[in-house]
Biopython code that builds the backbone (N, CA, C, O; Angstrom):
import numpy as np
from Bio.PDB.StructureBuilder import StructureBuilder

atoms = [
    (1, "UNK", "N", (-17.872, 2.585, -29.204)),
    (1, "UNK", "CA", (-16.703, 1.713, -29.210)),
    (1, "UNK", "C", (-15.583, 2.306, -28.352)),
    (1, "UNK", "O", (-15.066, 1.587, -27.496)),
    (2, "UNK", "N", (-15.191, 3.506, -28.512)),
    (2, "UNK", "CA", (-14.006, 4.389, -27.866)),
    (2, "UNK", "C", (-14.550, 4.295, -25.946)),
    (2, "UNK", "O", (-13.824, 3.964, -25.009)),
    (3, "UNK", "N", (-16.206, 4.764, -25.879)),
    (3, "UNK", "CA", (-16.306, 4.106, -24.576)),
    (3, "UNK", "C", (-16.189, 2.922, -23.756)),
    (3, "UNK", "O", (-15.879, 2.998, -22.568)),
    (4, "UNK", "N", (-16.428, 1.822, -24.350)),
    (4, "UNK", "CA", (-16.117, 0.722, -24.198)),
    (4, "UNK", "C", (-14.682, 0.557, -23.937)),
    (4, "UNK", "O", (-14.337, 0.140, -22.832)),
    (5, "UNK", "N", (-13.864, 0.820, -24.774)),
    (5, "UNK", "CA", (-12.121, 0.600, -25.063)),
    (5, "UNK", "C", (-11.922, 1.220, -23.691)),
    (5, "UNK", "O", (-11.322, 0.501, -22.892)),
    (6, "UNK", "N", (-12.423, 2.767, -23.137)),
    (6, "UNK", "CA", (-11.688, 3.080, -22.050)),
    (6, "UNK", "C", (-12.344, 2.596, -21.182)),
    (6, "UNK", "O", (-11.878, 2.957, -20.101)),
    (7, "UNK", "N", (-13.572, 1.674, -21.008)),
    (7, "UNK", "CA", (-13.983, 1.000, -19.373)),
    (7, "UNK", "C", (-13.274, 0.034, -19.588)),
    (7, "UNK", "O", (-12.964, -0.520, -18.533)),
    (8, "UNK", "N", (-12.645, -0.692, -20.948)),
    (8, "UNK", "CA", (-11.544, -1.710, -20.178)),
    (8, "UNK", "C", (-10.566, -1.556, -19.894)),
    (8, "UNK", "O", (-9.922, -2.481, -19.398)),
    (9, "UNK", "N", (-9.960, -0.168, -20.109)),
    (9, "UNK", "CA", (-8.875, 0.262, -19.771)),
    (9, "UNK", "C", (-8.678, 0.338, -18.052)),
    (9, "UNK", "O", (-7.831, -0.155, -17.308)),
    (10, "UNK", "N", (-9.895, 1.206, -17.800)),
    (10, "UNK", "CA", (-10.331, 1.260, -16.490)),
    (10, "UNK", "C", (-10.269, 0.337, -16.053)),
    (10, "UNK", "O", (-9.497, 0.305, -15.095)),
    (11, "UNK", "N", (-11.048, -1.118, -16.441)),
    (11, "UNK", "CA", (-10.817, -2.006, -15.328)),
    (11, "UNK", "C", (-9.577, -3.180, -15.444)),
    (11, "UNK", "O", (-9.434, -3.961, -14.504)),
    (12, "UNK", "N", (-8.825, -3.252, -16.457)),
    (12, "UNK", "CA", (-7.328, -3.190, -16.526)),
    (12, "UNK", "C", (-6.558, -2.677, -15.519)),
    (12, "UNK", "O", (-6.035, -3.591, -14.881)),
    (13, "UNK", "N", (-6.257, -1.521, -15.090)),
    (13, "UNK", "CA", (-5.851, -0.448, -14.665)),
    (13, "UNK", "C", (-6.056, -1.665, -13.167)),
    (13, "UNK", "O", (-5.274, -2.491, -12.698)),
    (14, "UNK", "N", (-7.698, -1.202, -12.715)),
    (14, "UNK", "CA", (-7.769, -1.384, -11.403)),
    (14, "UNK", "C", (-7.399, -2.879, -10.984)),
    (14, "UNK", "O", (-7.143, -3.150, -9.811)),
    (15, "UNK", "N", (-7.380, -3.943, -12.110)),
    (15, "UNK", "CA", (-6.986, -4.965, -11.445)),
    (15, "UNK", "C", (-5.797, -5.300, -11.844)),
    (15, "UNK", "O", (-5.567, -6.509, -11.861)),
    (16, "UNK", "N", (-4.646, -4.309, -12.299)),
    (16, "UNK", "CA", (-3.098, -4.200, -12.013)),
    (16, "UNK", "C", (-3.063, -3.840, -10.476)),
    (16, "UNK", "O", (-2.457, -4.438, -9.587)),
    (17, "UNK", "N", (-3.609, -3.069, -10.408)),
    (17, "UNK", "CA", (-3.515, -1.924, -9.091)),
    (17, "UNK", "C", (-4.249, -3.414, -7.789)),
    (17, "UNK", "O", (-4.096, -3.569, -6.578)),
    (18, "UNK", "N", (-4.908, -4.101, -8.696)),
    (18, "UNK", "CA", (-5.780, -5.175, -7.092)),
    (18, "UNK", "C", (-4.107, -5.988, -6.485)),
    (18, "UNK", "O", (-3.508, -6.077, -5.413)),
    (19, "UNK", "N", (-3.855, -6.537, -8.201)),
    (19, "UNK", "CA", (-2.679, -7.758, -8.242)),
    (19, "UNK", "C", (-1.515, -6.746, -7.147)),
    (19, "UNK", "O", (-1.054, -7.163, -6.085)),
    (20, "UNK", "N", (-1.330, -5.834, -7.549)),
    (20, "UNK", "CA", (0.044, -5.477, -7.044)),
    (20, "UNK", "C", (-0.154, -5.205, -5.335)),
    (20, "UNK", "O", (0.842, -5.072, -4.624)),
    (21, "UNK", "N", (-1.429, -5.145, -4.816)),
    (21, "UNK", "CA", (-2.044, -5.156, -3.550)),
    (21, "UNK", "C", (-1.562, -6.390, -2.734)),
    (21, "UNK", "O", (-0.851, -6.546, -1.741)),
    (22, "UNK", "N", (-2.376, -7.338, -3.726)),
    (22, "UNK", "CA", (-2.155, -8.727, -3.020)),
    (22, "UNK", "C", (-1.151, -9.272, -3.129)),
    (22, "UNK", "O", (-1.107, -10.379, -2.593)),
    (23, "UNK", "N", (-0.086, -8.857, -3.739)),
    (23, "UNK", "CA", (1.285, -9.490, -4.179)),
    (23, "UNK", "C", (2.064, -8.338, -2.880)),
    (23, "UNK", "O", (3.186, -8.763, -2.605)),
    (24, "UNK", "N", (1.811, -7.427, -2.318)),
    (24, "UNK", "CA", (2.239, -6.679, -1.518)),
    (24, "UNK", "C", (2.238, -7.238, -0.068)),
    (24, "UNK", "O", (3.164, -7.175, 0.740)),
    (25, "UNK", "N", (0.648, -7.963, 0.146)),
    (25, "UNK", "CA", (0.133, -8.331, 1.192)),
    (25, "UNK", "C", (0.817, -10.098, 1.471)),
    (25, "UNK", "O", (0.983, -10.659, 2.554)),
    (26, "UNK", "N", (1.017, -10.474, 0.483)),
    (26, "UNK", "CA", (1.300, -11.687, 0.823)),
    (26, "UNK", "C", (2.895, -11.687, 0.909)),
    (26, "UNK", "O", (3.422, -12.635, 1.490)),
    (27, "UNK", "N", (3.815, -10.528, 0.285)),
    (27, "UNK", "CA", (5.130, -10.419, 0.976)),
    (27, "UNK", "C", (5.047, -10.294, 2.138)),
    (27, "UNK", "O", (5.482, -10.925, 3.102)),
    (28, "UNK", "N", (4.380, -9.324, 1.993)),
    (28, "UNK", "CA", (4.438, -8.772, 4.254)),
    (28, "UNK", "C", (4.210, -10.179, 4.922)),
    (28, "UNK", "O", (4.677, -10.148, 6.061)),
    (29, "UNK", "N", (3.609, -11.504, 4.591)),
    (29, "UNK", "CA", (2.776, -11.957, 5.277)),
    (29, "UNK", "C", (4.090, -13.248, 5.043)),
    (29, "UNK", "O", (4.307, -14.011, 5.984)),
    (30, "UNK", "N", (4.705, -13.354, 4.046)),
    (30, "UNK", "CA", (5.707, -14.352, 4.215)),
    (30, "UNK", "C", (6.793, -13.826, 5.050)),
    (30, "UNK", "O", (7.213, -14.423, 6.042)),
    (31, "UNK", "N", (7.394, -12.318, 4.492)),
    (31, "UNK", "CA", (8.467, -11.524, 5.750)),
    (31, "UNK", "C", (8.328, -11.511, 7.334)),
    (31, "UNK", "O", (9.163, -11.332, 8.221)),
    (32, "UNK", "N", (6.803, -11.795, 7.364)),
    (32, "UNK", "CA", (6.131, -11.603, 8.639)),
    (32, "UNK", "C", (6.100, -13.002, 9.505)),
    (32, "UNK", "O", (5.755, -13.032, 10.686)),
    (33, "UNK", "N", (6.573, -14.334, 8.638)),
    (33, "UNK", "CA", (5.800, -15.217, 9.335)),
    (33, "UNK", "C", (4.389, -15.251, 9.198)),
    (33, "UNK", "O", (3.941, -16.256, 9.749)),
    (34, "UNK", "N", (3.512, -14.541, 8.676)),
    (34, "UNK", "CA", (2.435, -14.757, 8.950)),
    (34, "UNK", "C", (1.683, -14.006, 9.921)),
    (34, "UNK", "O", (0.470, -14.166, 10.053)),
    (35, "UNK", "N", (2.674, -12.809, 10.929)),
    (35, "UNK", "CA", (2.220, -12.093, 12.135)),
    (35, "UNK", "C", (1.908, -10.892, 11.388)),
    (35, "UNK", "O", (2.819, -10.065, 11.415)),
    (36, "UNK", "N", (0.631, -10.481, 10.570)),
    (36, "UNK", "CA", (0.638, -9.390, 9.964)),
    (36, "UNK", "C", (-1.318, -9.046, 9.875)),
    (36, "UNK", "O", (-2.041, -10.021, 9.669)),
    (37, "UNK", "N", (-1.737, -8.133, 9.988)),
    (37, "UNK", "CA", (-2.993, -8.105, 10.172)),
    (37, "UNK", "C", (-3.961, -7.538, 8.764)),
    (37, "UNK", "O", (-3.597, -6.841, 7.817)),
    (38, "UNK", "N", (-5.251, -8.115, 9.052)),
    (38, "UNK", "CA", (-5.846, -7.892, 7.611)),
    (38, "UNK", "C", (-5.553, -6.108, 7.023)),
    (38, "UNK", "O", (-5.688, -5.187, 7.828)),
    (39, "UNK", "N", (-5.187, -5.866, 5.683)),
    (39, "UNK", "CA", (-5.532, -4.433, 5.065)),
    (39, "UNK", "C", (-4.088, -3.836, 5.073)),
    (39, "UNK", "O", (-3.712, -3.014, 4.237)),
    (40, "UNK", "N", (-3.210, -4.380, 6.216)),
    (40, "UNK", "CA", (-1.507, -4.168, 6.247)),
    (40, "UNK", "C", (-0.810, -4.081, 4.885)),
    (40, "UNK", "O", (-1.186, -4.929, 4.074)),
    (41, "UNK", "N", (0.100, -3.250, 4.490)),
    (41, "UNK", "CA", (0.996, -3.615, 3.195)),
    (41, "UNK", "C", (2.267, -3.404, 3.999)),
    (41, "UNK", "O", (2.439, -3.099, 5.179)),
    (42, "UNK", "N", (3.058, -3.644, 3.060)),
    (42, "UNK", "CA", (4.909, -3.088, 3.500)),
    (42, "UNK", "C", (5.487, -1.408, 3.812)),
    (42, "UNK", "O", (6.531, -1.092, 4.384)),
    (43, "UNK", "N", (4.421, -0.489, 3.222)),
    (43, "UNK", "CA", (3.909, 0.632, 2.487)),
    (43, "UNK", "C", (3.224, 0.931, 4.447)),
    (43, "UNK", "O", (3.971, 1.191, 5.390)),
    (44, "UNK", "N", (2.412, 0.853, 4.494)),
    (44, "UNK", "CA", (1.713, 1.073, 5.838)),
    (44, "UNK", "C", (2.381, 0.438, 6.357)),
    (44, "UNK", "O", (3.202, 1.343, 6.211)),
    (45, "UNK", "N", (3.084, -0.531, 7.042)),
    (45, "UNK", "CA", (3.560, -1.034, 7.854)),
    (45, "UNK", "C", (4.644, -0.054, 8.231)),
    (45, "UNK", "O", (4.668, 0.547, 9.305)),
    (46, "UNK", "N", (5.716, 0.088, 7.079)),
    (46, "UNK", "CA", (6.860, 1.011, 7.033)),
    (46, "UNK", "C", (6.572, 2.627, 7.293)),
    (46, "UNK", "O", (7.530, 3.386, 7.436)),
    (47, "UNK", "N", (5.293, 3.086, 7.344)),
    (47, "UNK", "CA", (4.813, 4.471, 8.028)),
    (47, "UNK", "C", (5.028, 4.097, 9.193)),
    (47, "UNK", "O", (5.940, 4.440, 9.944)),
    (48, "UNK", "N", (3.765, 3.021, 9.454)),
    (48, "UNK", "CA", (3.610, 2.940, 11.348)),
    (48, "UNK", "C", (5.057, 2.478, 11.747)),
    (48, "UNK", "O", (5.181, 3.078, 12.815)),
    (49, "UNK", "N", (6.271, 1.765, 11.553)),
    (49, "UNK", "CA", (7.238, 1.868, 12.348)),
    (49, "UNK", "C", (8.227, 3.070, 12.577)),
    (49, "UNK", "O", (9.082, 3.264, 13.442)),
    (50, "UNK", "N", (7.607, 4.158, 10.978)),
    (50, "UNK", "CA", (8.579, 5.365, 11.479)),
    (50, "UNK", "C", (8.273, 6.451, 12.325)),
    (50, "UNK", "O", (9.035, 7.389, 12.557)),
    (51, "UNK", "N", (6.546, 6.220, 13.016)),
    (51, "UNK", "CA", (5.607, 6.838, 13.759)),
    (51, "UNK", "C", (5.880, 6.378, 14.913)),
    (51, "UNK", "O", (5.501, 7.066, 15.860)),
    (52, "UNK", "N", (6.568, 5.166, 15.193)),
    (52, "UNK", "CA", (6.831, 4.735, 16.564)),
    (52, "UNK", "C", (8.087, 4.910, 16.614)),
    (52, "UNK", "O", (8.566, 4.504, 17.673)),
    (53, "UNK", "N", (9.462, 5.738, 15.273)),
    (53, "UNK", "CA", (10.396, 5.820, 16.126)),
    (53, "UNK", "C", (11.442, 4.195, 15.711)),
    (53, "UNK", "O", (12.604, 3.794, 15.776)),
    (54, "UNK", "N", (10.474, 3.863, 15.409)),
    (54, "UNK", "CA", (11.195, 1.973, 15.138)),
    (54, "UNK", "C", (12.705, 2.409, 13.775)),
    (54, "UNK", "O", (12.640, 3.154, 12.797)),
    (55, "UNK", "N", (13.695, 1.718, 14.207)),
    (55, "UNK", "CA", (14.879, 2.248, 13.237)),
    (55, "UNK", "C", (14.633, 1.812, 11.541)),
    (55, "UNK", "O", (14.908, 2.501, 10.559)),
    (56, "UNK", "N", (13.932, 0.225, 11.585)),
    (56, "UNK", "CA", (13.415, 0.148, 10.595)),
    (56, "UNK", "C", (12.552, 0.623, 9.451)),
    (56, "UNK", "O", (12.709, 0.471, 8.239)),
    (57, "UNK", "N", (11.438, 1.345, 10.253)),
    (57, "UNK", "CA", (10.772, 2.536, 9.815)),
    (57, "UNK", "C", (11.843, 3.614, 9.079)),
    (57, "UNK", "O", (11.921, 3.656, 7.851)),
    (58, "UNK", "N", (12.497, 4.307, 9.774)),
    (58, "UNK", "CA", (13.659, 5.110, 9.588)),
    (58, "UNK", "C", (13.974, 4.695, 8.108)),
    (58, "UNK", "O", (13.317, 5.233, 7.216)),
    (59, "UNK", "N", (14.716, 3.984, 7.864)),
    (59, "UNK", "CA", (15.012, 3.278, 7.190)),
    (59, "UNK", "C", (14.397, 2.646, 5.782)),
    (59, "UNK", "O", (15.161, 2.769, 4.824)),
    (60, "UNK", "N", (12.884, 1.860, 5.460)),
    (60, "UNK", "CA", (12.398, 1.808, 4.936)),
    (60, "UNK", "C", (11.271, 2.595, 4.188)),
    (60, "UNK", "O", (10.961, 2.390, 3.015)),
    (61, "UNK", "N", (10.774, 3.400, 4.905)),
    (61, "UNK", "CA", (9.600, 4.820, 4.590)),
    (61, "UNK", "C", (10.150, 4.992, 3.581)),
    (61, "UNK", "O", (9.721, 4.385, 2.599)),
    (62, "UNK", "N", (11.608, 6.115, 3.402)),
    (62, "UNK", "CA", (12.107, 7.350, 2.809)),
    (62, "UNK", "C", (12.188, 6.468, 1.574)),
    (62, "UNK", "O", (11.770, 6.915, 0.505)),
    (63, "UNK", "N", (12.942, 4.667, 1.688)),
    (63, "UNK", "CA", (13.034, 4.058, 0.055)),
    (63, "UNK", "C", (11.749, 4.127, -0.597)),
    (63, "UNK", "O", (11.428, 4.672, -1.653)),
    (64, "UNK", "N", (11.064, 3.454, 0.257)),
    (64, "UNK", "CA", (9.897, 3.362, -0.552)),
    (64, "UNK", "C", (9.237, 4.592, -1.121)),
    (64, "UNK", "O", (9.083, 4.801, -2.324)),
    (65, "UNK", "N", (8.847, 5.421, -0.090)),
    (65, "UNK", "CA", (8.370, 6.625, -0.685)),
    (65, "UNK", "C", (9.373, 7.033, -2.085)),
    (65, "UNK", "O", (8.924, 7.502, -3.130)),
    (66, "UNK", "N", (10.987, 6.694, -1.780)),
    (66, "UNK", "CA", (11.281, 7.648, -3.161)),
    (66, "UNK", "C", (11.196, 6.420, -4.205)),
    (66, "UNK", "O", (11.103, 6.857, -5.352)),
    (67, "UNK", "N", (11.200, 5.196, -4.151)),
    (67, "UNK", "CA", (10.764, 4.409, -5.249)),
    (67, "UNK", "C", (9.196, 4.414, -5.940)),
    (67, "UNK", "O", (8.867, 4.263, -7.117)),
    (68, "UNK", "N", (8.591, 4.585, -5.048)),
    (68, "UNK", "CA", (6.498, 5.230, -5.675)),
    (68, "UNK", "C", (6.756, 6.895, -5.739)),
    (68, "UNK", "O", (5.639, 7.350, -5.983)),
    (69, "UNK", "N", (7.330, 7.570, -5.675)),
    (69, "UNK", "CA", (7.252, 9.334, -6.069)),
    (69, "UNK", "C", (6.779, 9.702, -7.264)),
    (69, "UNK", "O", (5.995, 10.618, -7.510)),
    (70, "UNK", "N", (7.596, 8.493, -8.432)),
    (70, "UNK", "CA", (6.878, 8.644, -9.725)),
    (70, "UNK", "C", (5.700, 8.571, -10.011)),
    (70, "UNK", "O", (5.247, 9.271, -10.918)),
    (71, "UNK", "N", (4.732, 7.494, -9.133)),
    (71, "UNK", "CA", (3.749, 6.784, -9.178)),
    (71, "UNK", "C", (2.750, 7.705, -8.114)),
    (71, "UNK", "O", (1.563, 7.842, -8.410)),
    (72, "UNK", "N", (3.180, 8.189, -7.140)),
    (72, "UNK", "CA", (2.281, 8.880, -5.758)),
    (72, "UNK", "C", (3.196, 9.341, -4.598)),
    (72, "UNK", "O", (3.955, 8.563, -4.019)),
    (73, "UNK", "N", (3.081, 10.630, -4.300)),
    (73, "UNK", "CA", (3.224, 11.472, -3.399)),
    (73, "UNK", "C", (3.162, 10.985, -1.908)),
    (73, "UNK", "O", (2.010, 10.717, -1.564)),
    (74, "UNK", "N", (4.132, 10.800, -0.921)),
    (74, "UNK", "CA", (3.403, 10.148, 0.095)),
    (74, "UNK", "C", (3.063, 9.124, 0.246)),
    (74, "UNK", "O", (2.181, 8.891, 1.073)),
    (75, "UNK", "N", (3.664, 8.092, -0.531)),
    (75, "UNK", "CA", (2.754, 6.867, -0.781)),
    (75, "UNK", "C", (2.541, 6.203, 0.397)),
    (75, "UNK", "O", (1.414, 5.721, 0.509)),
    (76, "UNK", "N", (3.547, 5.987, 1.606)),
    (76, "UNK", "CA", (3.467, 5.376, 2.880)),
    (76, "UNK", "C", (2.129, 5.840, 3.665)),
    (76, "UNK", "O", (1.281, 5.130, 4.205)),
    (77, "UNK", "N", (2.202, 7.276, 3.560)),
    (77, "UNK", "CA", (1.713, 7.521, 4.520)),
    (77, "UNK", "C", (-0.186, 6.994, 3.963)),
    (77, "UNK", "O", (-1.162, 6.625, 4.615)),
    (78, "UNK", "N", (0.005, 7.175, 2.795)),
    (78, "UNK", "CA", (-1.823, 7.069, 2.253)),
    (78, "UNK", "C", (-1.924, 5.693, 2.215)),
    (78, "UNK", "O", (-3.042, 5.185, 2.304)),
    (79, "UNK", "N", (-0.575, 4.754, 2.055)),
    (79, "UNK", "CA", (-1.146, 3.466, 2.527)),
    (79, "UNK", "C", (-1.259, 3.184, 4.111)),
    (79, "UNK", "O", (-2.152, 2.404, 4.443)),
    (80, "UNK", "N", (-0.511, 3.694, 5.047)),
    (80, "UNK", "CA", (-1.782, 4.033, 6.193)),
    (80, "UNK", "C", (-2.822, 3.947, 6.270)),
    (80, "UNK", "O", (-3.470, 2.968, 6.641)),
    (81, "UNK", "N", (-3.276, 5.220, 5.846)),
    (81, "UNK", "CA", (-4.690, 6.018, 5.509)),
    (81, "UNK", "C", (-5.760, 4.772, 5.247)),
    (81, "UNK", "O", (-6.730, 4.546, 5.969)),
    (82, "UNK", "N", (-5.393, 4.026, 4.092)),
    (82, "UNK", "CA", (-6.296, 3.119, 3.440)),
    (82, "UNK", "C", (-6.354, 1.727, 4.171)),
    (82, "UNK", "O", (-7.192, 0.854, 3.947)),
    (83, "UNK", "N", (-5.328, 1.663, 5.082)),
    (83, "UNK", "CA", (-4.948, 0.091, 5.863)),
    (83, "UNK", "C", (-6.630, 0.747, 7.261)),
    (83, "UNK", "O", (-7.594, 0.089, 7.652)),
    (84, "UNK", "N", (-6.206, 2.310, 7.595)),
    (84, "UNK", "CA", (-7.131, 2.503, 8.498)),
    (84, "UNK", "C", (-8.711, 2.530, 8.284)),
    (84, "UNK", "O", (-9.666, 2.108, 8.936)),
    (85, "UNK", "N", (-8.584, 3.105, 7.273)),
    (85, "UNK", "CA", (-10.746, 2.869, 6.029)),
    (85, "UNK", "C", (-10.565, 1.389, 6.327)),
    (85, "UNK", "O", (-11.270, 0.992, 7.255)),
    (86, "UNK", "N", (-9.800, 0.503, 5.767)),
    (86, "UNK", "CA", (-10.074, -1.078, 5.456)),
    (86, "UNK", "C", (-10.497, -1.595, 6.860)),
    (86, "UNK", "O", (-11.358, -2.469, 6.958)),
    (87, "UNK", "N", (-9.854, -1.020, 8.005)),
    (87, "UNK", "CA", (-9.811, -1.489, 9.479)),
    (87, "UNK", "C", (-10.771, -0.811, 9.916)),
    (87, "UNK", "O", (-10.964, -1.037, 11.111)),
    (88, "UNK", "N", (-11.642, 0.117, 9.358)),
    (88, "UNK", "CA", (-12.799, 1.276, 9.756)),
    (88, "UNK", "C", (-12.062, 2.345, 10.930)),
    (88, "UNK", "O", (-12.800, 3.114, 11.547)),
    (89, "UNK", "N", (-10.909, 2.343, 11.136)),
    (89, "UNK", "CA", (-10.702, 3.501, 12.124)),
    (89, "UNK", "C", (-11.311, 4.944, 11.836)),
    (89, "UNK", "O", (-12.024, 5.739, 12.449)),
    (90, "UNK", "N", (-10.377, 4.858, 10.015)),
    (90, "UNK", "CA", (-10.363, 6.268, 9.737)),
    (90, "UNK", "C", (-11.956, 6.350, 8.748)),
    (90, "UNK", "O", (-12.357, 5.318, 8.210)),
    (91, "UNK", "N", (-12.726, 7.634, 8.612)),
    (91, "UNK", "CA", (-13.856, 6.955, 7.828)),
    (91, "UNK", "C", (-13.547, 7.998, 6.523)),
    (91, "UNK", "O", (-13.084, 9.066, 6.923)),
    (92, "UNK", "N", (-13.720, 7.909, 4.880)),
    (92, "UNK", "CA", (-13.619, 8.611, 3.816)),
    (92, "UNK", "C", (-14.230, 9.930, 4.069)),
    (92, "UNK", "O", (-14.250, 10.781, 3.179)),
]
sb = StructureBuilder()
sb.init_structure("model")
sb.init_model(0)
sb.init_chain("A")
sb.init_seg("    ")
for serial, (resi, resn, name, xyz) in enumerate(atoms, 1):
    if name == "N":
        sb.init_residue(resn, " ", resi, " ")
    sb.init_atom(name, np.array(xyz, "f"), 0.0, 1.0, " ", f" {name:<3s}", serial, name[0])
structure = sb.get_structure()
């Protein structure tokens, strides 16, 4: 029974973690107009503009990162990371 209780915890968990993905992806994608590419979040987006230097980047990274700090370390940059697996650049 106690195993059971924690695989639904587990998959609880992961489909908070799906919802808050796609609720991420479809901001970018209304902020965007719609000009936003598959696996993108606000999170990766806001790395790659502070990698190019973009003022916005500047700007958005450091909030976000210190609003997820509680939650994850870096968070911009590993949503990168995961926008690049989803796009196959980078491989696990």
């Amino acid at each position: 029974m106690k195993a059971t209780l924690l695989a639904i915890g587990a998959n609880v968990n992961r489909r908070v973690l799906m919802m808050a993905y796609l609720l991420d992806s479809a901001v970018l994608g209304i902020l965007t107009l719609g000009n936003v590419k598959v696996g993108e979040t606000i999170s990766s987006v806001a790395w790659d503009l502070e990698q190019d230097g973009k003022p916005l980047g500047k700007v958005l990274r450091p909030v976000i990162d210190w609003i997820m700090r509680p939650v994850e370390a870096d968070h911009c940059q590993l949503a990168y990371q995961t926008y690049l697996k989803i796009i196959g650049v980078l491989h696990e």
